[in-house]
N, C-alpha and C positions, 0 to 999 in steps of 0.2 A: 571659635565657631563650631571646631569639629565635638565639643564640650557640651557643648549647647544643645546641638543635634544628638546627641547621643542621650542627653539625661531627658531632652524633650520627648524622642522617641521612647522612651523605655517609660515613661509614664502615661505614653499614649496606648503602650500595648499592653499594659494594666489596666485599662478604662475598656471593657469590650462593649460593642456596639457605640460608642463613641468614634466620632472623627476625627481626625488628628493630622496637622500641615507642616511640614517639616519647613525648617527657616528655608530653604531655595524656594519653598513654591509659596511660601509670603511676600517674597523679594518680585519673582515672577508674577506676582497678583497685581502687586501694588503698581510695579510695573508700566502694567498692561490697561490697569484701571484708572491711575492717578491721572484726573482731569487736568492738572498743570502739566503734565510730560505731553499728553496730548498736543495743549496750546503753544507747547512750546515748539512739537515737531511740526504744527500746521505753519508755525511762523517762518519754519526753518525751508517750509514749500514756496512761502511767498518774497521771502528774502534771496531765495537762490532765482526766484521768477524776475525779480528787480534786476539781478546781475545782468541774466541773459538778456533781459532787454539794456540794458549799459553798453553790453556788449555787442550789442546789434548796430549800436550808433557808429561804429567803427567799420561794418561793412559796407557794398557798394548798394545801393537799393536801385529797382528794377518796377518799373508801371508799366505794366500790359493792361488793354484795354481792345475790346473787339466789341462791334455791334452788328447790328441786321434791322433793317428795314424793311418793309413793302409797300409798293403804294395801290390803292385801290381804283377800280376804274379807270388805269392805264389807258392813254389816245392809242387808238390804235393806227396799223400806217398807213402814211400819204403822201402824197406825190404835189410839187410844186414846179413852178414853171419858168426858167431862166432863158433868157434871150431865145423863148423859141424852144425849150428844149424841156422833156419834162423828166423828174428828178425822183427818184421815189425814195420816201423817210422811213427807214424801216419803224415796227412799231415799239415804244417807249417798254425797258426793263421794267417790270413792276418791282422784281428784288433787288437790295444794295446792300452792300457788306462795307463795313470799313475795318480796320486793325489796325493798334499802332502798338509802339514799343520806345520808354525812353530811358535808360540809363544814367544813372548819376552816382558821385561819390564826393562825397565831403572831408576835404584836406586838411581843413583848417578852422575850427571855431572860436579860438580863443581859450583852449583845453575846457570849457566847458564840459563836453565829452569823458575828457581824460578824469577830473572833478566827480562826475557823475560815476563814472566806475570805479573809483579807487572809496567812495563813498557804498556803494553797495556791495563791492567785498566786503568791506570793514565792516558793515553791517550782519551779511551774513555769517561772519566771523563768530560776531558777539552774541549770533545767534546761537551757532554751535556750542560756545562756554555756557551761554543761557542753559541750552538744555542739560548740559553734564552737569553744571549745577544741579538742576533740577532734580535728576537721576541720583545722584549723592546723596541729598536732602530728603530726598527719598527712601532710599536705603536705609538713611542714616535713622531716620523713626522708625522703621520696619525691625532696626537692629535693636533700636532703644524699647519696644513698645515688647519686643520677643523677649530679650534678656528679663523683664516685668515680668513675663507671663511663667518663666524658668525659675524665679526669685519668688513668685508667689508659691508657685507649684512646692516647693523646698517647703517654704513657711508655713501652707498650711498640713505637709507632712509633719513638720516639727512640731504644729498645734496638737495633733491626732498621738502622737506620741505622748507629749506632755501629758493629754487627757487618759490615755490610756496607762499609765505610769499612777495618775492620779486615781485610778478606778482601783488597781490594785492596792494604792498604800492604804484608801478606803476600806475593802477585803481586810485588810493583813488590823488595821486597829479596829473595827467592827468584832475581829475574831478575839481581839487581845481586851476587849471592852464586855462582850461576853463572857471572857474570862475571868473577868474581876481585875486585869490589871490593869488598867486605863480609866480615866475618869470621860463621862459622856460629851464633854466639853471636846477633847479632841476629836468626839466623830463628828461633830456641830464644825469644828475648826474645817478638818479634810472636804466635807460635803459643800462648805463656802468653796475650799479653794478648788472643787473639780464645778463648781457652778462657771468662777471664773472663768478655767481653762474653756469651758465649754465656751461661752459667750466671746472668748478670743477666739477660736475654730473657727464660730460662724462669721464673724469679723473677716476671718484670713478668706476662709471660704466665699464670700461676700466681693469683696476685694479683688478675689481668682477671675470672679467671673466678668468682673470690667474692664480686667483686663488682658480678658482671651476677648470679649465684645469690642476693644478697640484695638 
């Protein structure tokens, strides 16, 4: 890696006004970006959502419930008359409150319960391997697609040489062909083979650039 970084950087700081991503902040892109490490962390939200409620089946649960009423047009009071004697009713509450509160807890269902949670760990589990998968698999192109870009980067230095190598042996029988000791066949020969070099360059070059694009 440390390899990698090093010949990447140093071809990046030959290119000026060029951009250039060192393998940690490809790894950090992909990361941050890769739509399946996403899906995989939302999953790892919902799987751990499953447990705690698996786990809730095992506490004691609790119903409160309060209301309020009123009533409209309340009787107001009155007086009624028992052997003679008269009685007075005060007048009718218009507001009423109730509140209750009931407790319960469940001993025993036949581990249904126990079923349910030992299945939504294992779940979450294999959610967690899910995503390190993911994350690996990840890396692991990031690592693969880099090393391409390091290997191009070589190749079409080695084309740029070849051709420059080929410019001069051109020079050097041009000179010996003016000379009179060369026949014009080998300038006809060099100028084929710097056409080639050339046409590999843009090849490599070609090449570079699909694979810094991907």
């Amino acid at each position: 890696v440390l390899f990698i970084l090093f010949t990447f950087q140093c071809f990046s700081q030959s290119q000026s006004g060029k951009q250039s991503f060192s393998l940690r902040e490809c790894l950090e892109t992909a990361l941050a970006n890769n739509p399946d490490v996403k899906l995989s962390n939302s999953q790892i939200s919902a799987a751990a959502a499953q447990l705690t409620s698996a786990f809730g089946s095992f506490l004691p649960s609790l119903d409160f419930n309060w209301g309020y009423s009123r009533q409209l047009n309340a009787d107001g009071g009155k007086t009624i008359n028992v052997g003679g004697q008269t009685i007075n009713i005060g007048a009718t509450e218009p507001n009423s409150f109730n509140m209750s509160a009931i407790a319960s807890i469940s001993l025993f269902n036949g581990f249904a319960r126990e079923k349910n949670y030992s299945m939504a760990k294992n779940n979450l589990d294999a959610q967690y391997l899910l995503v390190r998968n993911t994350i690996q698999k990840t890396y692991l192109t990031v690592y693969k697609e880099y090393v391409e870009v390091v290997r191009n980067l070589q190749i079409v230095k080695v084309r740029k040489d070849n051709l420059e190598l080929g410019r001069k042996s051109l020079e050097r029988i041009q000179a010996r062909f003016d000379a009179g000791a060369v026949q014009k066949m080998l300038v006809y020969s060099q100028e084929a083979e710097n056409a080639n070099r050339e046409y590999e360059l843009i090849n490599a070059e070609n090449t570079l650039n699909i694979s810094k694009s991907n």
